[in-house]
C-alpha positions in Angstrom: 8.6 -3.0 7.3 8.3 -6.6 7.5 8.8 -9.1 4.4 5.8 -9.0 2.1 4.9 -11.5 -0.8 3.9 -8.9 -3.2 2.8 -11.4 -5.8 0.4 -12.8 -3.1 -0.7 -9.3 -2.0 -1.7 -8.2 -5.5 -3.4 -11.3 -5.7 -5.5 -10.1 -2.6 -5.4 -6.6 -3.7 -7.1 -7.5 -7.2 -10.1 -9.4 -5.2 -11.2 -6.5 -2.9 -14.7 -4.9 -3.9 -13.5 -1.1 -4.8 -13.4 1.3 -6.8 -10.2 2.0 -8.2 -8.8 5.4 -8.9 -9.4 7.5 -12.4 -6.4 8.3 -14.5 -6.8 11.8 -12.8 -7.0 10.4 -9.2 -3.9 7.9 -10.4 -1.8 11.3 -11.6 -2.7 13.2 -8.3 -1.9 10.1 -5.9 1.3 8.9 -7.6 2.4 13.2 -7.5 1.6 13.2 -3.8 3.5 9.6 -3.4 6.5 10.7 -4.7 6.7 14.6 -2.8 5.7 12.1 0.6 9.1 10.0 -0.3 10.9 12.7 -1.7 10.0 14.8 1.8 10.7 10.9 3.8 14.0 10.9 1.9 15.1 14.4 3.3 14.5 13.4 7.3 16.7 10.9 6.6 14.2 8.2 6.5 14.0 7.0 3.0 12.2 3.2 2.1 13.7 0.7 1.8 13.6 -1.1 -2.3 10.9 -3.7 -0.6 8.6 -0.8 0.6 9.2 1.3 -2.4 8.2 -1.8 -4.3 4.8 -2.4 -2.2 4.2 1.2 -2.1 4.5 0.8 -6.6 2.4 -1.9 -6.3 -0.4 0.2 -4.6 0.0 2.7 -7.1 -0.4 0.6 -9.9 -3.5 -1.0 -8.9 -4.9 2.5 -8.2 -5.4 2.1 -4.7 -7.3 4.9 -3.2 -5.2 6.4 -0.2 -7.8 5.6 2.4 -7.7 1.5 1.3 -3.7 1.5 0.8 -3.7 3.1 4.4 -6.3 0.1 6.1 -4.6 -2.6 4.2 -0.7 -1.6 5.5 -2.5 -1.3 9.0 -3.9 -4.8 8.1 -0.4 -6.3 6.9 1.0 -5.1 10.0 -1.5 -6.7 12.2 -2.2 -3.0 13.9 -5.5 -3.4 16.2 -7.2 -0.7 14.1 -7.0 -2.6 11.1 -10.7 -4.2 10.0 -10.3 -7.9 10.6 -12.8 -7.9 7.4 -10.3 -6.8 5.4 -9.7 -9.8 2.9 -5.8 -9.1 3.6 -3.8 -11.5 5.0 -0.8 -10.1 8.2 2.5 -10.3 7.1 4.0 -13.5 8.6 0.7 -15.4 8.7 0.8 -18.7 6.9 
């Protein structure tokens, strides 16, 4: 994955308009996060510290799986990302 300014992104993430996980949803998403990177880690394709760190960062602001998923396909400038998305691309200044 490209560089991301994470400070800058949870800026942005902490402005979107949703509803944030319960403490049951955080337990279930950050259980399911860690067998996904746990089963990543096994195919030989493990994150990389900066992902891990993004992919933390999600997780802490109890982003629901669905938003984490449309805001890495906005960071990445993917044409199915939702240009609404108060996100801004990785590399756009």
């Amino acid at each position: 994955m490209t560089t991301i300014d994470l400070d800058t992104l949870r800026s942005e993430v902490r402005a979107l308009d949703y509803v944030r996980g319960s403490p049951a949803e955080d337990t279930m998403w950050r259980e399911d996060d860690e067998d996904a990177r746990a089963n990543l880690a096994i195919e030989g394709m493990a994150l990389t510290p900066e992902d891990d760190a993004l992919f933390d960062m999600m997780r802490d602001e109890r982003v629901p799986p669905t938003l984490a998923t449309q805001i890495l396909l906005r960071l990445l400038g993917h044409p199915d990302a939702d240009p609404a998305l108060a996100i801004t691309p990785a590399g756009a200044s």
